[in-house]
Backbone as a ProteinNet text record, in pm:
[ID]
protein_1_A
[PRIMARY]
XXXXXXXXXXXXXXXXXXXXXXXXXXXXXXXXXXXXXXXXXXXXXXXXXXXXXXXXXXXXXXXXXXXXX
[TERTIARY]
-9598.9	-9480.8	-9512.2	-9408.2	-9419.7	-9361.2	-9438.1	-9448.1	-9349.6	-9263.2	-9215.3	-9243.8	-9279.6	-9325	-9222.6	-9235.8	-9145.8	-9215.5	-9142.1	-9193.3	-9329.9	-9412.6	-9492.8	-9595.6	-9571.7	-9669.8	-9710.9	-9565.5	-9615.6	-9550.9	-9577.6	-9516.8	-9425.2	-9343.7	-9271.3	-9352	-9331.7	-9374.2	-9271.8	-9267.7	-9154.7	-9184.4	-9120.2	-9066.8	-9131.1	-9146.6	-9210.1	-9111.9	-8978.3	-8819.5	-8812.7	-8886.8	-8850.1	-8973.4	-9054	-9187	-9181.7	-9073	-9080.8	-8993	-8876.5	-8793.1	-8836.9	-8930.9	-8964.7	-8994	-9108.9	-9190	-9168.8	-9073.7	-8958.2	-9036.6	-9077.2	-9099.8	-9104.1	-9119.1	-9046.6	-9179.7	-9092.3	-9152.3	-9274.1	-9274.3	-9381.6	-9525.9	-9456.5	-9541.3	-9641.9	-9551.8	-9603.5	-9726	-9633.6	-9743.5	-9844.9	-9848.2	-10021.4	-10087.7	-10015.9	-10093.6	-10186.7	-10111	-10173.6	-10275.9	-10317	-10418.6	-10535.8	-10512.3	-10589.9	-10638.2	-10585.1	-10626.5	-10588.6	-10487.1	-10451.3	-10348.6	-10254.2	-10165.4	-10220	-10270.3	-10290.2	-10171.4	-10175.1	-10094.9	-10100.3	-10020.2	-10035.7	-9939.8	-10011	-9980.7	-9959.6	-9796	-9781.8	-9729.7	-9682.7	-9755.9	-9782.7	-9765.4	-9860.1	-9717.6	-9584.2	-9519.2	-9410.2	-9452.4	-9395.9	-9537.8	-9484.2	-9587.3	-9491.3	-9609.3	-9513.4	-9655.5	-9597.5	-9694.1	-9650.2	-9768.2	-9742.8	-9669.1	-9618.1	-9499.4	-9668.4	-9756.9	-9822.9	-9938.4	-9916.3	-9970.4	-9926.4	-9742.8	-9657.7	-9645.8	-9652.4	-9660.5	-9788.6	-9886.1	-10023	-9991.8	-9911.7	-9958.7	-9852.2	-9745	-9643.6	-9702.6	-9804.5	-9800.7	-9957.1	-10055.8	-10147	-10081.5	-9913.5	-9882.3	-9808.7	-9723.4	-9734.1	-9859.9	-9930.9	-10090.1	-10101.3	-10081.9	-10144.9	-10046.9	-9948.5	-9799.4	-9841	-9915.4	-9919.5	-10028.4	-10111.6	-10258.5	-10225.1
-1190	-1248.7	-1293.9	-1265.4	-1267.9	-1408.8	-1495.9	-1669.1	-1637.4	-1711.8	-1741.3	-1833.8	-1804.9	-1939.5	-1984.3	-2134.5	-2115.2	-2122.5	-2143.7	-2103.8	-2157	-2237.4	-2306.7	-2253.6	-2115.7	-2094.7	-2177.9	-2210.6	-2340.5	-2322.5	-2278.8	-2262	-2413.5	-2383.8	-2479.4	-2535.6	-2659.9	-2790.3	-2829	-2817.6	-2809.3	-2952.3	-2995.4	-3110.7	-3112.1	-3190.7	-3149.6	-3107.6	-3140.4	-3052.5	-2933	-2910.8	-2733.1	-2677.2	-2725.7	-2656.5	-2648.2	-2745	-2710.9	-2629.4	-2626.7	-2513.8	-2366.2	-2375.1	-2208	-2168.4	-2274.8	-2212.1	-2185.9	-2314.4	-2306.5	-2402.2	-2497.1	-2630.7	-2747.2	-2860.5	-3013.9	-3072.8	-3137.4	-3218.8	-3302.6	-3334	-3413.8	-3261.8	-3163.6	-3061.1	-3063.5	-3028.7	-2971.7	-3167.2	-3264.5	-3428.7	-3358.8	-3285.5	-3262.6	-3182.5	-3040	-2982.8	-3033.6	-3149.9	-3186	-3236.8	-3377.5	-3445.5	-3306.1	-3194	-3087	-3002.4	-3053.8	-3025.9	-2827.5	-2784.3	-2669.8	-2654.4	-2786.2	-2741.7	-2889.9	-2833.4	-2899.3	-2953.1	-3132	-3187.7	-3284.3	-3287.1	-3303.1	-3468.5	-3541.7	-3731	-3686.5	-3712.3	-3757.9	-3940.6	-3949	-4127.7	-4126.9	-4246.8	-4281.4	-4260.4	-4257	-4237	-4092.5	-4026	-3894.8	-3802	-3676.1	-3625.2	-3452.1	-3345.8	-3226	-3123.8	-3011.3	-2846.1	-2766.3	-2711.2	-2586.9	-2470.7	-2419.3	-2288.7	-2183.8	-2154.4	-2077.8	-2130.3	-2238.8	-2334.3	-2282.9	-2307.8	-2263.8	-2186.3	-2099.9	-1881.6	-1884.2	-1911.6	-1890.9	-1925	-2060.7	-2095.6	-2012.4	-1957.9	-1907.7	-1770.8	-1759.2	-1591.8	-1576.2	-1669.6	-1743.4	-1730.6	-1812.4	-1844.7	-1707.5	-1631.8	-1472.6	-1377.9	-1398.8	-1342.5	-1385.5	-1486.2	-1571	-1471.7	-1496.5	-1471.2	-1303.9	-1246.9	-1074.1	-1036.1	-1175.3	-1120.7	-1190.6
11363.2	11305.9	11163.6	11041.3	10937.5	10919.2	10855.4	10808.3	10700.2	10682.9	10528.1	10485.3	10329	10261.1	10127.8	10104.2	10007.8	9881.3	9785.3	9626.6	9570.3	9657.3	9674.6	9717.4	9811.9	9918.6	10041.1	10061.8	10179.9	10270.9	10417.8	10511.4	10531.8	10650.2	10680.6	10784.5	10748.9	10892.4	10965.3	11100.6	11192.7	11263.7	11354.2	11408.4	11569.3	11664.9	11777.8	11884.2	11837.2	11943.8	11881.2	11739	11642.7	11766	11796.1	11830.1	11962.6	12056.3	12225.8	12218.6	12157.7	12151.2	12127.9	12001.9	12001.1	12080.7	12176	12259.2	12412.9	12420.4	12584.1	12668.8	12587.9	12727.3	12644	12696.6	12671	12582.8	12483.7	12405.7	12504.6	12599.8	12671.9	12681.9	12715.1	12732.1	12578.1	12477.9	12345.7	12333	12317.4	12332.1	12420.1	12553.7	12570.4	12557	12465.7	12384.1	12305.9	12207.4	12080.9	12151	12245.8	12331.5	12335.7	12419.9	12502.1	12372.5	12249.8	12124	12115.2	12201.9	12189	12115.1	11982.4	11891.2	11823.8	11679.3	11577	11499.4	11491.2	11437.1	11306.1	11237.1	11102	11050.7	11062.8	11096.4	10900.7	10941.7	10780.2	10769.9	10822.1	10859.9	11010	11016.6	11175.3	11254.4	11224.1	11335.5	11304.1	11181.7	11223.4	11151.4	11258.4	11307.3	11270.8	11208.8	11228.6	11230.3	11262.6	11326.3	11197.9	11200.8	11088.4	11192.5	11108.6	11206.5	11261.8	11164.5	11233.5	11333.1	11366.6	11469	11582.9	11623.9	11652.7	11734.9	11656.2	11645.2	11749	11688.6	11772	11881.1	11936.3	12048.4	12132.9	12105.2	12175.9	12154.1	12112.3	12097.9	12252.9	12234.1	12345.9	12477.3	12495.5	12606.8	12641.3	12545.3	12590.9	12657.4	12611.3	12638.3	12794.4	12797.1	12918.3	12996.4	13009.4	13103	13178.6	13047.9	13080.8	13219.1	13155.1	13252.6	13420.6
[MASK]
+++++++++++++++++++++++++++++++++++++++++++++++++++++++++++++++++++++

């Protein structure tokens, strides 16, 4: 999957409801990703919190992988 970046070269940082949504399970799910240290999170202060899209991507592209085998 092709990232868009903007004029910056900076992917977008998504939200942790942008990131259960892509991936199809609940914000409590994606909270124990970040813990199990399987989706890297990016503390822009101490109480909001956002994922790089190709964080994201990886992990929904992982949980496809998983699904096949």
């Amino acid at each position: 999957m092709r990232i868009e970046e903007n004029e910056h070269g900076l992917q977008p940082l998504l939200k942790r409801k942008e990131v259960a949504d892509l991936i199809g399970v609940s914000k409590e799910t994606i909270r124990q990703y970040e813990k199990r240290g399987l989706l890297p999170v990016i503390a822009l202060t101490s109480r909001t919190l956002r994922y790089r899209q190709s964080d994201a991507d990886a992990l929904l592209q992982r949980r496809l992988n998983n699904q096949r085998n």
